[in-house]
C-alpha positions in Angstrom: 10.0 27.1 2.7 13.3 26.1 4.4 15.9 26.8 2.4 18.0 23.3 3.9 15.1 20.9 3.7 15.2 18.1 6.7 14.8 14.5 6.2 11.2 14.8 6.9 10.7 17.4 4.0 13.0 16.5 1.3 11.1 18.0 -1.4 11.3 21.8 0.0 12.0 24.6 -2.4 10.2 21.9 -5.2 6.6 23.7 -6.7 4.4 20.9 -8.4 1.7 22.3 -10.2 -1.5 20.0 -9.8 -4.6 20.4 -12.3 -6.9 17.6 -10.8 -10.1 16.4 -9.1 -11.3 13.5 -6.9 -8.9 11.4 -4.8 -5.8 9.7 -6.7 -4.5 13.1 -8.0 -5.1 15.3 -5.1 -3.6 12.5 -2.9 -0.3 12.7 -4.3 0.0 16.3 -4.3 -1.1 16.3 -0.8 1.4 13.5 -0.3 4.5 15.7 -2.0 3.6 18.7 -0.1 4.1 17.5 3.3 6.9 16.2 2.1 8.0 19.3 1.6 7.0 20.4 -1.7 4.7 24.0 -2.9 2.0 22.3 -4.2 -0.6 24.9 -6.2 -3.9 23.3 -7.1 -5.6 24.2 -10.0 -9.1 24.3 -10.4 -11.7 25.6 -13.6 -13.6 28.3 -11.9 -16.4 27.2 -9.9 -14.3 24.5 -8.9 -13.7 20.7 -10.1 -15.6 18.3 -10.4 -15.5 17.2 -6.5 -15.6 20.6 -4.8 -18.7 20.1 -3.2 -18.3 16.0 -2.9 -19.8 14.2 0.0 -19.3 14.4 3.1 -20.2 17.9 4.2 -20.5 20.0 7.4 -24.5 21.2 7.8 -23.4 24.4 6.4 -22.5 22.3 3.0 -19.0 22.7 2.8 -17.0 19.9 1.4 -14.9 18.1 4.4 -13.9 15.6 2.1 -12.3 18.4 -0.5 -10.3 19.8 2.5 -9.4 17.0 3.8 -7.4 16.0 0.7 -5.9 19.6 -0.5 -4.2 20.2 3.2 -1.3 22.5 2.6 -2.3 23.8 -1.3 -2.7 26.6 -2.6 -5.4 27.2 -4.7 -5.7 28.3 -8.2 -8.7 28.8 -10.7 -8.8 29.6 -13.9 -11.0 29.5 -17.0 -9.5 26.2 -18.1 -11.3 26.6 -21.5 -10.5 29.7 -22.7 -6.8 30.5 -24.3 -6.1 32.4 -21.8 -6.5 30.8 -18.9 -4.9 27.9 -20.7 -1.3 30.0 -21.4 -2.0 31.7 -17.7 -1.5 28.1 -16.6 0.6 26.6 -19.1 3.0 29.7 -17.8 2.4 28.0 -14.2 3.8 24.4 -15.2 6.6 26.0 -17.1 8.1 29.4 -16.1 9.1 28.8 -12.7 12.5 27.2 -11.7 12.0 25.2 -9.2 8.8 24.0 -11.0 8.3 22.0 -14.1 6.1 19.5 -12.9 2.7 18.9 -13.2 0.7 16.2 -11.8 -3.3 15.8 -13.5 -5.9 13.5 -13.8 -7.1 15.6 -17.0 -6.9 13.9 -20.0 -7.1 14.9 -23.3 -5.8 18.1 -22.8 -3.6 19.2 -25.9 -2.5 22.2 -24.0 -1.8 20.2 -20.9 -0.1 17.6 -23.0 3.4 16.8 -22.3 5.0 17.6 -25.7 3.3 20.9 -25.8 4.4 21.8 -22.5 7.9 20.2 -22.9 8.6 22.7 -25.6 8.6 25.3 -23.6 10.3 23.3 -20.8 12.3 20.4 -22.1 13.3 19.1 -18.4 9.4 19.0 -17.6 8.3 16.1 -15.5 4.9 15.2 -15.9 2.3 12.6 -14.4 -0.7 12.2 -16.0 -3.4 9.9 -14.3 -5.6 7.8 -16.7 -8.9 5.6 -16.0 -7.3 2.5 -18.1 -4.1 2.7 -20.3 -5.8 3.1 -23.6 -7.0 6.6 -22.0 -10.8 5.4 -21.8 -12.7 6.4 -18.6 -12.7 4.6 -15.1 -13.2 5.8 -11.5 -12.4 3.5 -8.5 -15.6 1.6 -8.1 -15.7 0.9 -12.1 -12.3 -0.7 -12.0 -12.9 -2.6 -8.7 -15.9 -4.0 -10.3 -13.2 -6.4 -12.5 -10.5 -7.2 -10.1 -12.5 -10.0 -8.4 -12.2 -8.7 -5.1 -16.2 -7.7 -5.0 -17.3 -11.6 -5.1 -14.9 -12.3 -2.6 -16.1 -9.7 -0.4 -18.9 -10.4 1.7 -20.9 -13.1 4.2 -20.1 -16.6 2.8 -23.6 -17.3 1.5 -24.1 -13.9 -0.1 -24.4 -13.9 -4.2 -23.7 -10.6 -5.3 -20.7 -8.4 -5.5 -20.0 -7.0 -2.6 -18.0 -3.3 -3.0 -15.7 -2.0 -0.5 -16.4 0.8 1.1 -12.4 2.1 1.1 -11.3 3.7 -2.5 -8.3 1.5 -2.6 -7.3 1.6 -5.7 -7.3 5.9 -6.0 -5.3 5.3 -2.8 -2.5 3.2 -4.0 -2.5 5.4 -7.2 -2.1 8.3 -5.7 0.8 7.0 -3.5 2.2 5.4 -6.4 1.9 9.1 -8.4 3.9 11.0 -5.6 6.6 8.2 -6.0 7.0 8.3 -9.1 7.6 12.2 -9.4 10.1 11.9 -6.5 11.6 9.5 -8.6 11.5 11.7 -12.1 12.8 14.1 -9.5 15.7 12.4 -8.6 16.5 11.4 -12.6 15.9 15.3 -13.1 18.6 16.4 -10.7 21.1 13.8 -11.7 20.4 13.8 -15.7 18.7 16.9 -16.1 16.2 14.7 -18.0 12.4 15.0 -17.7 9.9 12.6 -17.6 6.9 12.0 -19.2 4.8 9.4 -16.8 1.0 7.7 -17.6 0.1 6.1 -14.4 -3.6 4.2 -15.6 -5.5 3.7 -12.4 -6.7 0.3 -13.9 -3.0 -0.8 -13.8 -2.6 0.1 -10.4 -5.4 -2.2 -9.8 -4.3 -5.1 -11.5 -0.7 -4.6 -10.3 -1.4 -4.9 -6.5 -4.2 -7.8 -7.4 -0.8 -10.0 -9.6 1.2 -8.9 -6.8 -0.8 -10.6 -4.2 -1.1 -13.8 -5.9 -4.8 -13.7 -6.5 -3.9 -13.7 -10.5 -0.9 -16.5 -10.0 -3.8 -18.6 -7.9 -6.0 -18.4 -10.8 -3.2 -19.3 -13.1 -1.4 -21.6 -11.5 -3.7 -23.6 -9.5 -7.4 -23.0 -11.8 -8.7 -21.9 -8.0 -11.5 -19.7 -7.1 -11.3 -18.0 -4.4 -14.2 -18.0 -2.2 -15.9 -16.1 -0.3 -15.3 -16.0 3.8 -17.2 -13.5 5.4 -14.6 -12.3 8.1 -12.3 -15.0 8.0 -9.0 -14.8 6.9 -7.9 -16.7 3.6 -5.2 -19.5 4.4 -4.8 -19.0 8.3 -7.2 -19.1 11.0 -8.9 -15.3 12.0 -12.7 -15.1 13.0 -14.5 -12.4 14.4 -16.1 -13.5 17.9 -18.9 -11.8 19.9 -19.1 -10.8 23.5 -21.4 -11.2 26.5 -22.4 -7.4 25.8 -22.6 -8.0 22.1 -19.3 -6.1 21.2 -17.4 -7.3 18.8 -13.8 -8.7 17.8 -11.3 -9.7 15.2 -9.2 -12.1 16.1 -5.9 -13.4 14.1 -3.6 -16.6 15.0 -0.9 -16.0 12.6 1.6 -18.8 14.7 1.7 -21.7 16.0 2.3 -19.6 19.3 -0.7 -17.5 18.7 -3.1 -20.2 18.4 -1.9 -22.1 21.4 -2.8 -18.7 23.2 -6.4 -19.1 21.7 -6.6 -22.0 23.0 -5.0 -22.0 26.6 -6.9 -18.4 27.0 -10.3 -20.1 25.8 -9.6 -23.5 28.0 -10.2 -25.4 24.7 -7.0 -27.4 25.1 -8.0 -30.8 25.4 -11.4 -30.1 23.4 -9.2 -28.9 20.6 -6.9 -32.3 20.8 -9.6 -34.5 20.7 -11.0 -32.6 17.4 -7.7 -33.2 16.0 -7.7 -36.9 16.7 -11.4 -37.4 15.4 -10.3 -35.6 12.2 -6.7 -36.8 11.5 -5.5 -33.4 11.5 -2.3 -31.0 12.7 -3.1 -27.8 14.3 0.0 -26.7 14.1 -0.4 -26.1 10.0 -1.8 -23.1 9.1 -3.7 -24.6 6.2 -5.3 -27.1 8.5 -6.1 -24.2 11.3 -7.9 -22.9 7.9 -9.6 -25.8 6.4 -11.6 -26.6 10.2 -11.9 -23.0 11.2 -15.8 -23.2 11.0 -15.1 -26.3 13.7 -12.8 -24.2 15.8 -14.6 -21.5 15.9 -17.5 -23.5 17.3 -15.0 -24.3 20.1 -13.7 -21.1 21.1 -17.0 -18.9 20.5 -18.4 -20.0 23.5 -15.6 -18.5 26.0 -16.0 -15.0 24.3 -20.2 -15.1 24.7 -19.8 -15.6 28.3 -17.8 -12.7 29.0 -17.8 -8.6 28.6 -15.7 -6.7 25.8 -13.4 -5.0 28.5 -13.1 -9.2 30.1 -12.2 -10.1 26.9 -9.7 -7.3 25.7 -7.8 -7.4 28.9 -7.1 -11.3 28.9 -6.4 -10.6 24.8 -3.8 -7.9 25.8 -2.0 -10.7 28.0 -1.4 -13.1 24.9 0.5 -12.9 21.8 -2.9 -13.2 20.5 -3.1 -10.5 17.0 -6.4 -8.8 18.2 -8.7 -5.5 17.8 -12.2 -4.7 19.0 -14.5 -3.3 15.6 -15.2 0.1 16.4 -17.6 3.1 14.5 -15.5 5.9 12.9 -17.0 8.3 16.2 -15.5 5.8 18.8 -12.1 5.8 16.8 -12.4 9.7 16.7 -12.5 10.1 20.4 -9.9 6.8 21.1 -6.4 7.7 22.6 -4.9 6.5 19.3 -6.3 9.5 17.5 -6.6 11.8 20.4 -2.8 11.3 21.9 -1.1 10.2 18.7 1.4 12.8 17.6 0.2 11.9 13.7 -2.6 14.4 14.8 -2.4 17.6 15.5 -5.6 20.3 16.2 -6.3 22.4 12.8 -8.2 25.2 12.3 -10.0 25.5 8.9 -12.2 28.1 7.7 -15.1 27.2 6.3 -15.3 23.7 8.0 -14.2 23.9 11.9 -11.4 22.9 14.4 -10.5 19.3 14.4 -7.5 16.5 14.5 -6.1 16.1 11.1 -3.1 14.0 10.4 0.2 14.3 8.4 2.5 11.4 7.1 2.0 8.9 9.0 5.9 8.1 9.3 7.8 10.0 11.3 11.2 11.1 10.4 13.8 11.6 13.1 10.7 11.5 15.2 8.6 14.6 13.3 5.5 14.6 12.2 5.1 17.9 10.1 2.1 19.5 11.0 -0.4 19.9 8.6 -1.3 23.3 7.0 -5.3 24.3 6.3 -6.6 23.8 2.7 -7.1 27.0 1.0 -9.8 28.7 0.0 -11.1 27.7 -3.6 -9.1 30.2 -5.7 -7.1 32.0 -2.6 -3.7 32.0 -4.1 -4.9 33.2 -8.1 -4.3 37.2 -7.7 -0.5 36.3 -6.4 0.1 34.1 -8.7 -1.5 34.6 -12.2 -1.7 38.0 -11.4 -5.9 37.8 -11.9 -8.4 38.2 -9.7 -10.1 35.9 -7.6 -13.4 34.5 -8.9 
């Protein structure tokens, strides 16, 4: 570790001692160390719960379990024997730059924050929970009440309708690495630890208030419904090519819809459906309410020409844009292959590929990201046991 840490890695010379599984938890301590921080993962031996978690090479290795414990090292433990317990306990507690623990393990009197607090009163600990009254939930479970499944979907489908992003164990686990380099910050200036309970369900129905699906509800007695690919309250349609690629198309502005129109030659048709209808283009809400009309209009102009027609006459408007693409063509596009987020990683077990870091840049560095270890690498240097 530097021993002046840079803007980019603020938390250098900080060790956070993470006991977890699955996605939010390992998230955040991936998140704090490339910020800078020693992040050592501990694991029951074996392995958690998600070692061997989908997707895997053809060789079974977890890419998945990798791909979210970049820069770690690894620890494992007997997690249910007394001694592994104290071995780990000593982890959390002994060292000084440590004291913090980040876990999705519940339950856990050992792992408690009282217990551990007596040992280390300045301890900062962040313990992720399903719900708040410390009963179970995973992402898809809590997703399943937000709403946002049977709003999801083609307009004249029934059912719920998941996404396919875990968005709620992403926010969470963002949300967890802020809130430890916040306990940090009251650490260094108090002395003071923290004991946090960050309930994925919360995070959930946090970001759902904050977007005013809740206040809609409320407020207004409103159901959302369901749009397919259109975009709530403005005009944004998804339009087809001559060689049946496809785009998503937003007209956020006045400006922006104009350029819809002049690039489609729909002018005049689109005047005359706004005197047959009484209505002002120029509203968002209006663009909204007839978007099934002008979409009828502008469809037409995208059918009779190629993707590459299409993205080049896109690419001279202020038009908001992008061409749906597989996860393989985004793999081998410029914006993954030339973007400085990415940089080539070797990692046993799994193979060389482009993995990313932060995605901001700090005076214009990307740190670049560190291998995952081995399951268990780091527990002979640093329990003094051997590996499993």
């Amino acid at each position: 570790m530097s021993e002046h840490p840079s803007a980019g890695q603020p938390l250098s010379g900080v060790r956070v001692i993470e006991v977890s599984s699955f996605v939010a938890a390992p998230l955040a301590g991936m998140t704090l160390g490339q910020l800078g921080a020693d992040v050592i993962r501990v694991d029951p031996l074996g392995g958690a719960a998600d070692r061997h978690r989908w997707p895997l090479t053809e060789d079974g290795e977890s890419i998945y379990w990798t791909g979210l414990n970049k820069g770690k090292r690894s620890v494992t433990a007997d997690l249910r024997s007394p001694e592994g317990q104290r071995a780990v306990a000593g982890l959390i507690t002994d060292d000084p730059a440590g004291g913090i623990l980040l876990t999705n393990m519940s339950g856990r009197s050992w792992l408690d924050h009282d217990t551990l607090a007596r040992t280390r009163p300045d301890l900062i600990s962040l313990e992720i929970r399903g719900r708040a009254d410390g009963s179970a939930a995973v992402d898809y479970t809590v997703n399943a009440a937000t709403g946002f499944p049977l709003v999801t979907g083609p307009a004249d489908h029934c059912g719920p309708v998941n996404h396919v992003l875990p968005a709620w164990d992403v926010l969470c686990g963002l949300y967890a690495a802020l809130a430890i380099t916040n306990a940090l910050r009251h650490r260094e200036s108090t002395g003071e630890g923290s004991r946090i309970v960050l309930p994925l369900e919360d995070v959930a129905l946090a970001t759902t208030g904050n977007l005013g699906f809740l206040a809609e509800a409320m407020l207004c007695g409103r159901q959302r419904p369901r749009l397919g690919n259109a975009l709530y309250g403005q005009y944004g349609q998804t339009v087809t090519s001559r060689d049946d690629a496809t785009f998503m198309l937003v007209t956020l502005t006045r400006r922006h819809f104009l350029d819809l129109t002049a690039l489609t030659g729909r002018d005049q048709a689109v005047e005359a459906l706004a005197t047959a209808l009484d209505a002002d283009f120029t509203d968002e809400g209006t663009r909204y309410r007839y978007r099934d009309a002008l979409a009828a209009l502008f469809a037409p102009w995208f059918a009779e020409h190629t993707a590459d027609e299409i993205s080049n006459a896109l690419s001279q408007t202020s038009i908001l844009w992008e061409r749906y693409r597989t996860f393989a063509e985004l793999a081998a596009d410029p914006r993954v292959t030339e973007n400085p987020l990415f940089t080539a990683l070797h990692q046993p077990g799994i193979g060389d590929y482009l993995a990313p870091s932060l995605p901001m840049s700090v005076d214009g560095f990307h740190p670049a990201p560190r291998p995952a270890p081995r399951l268990g690498e780091h527990t002979t240097d640093l329990l003094g046991a051997d590996e499993p």
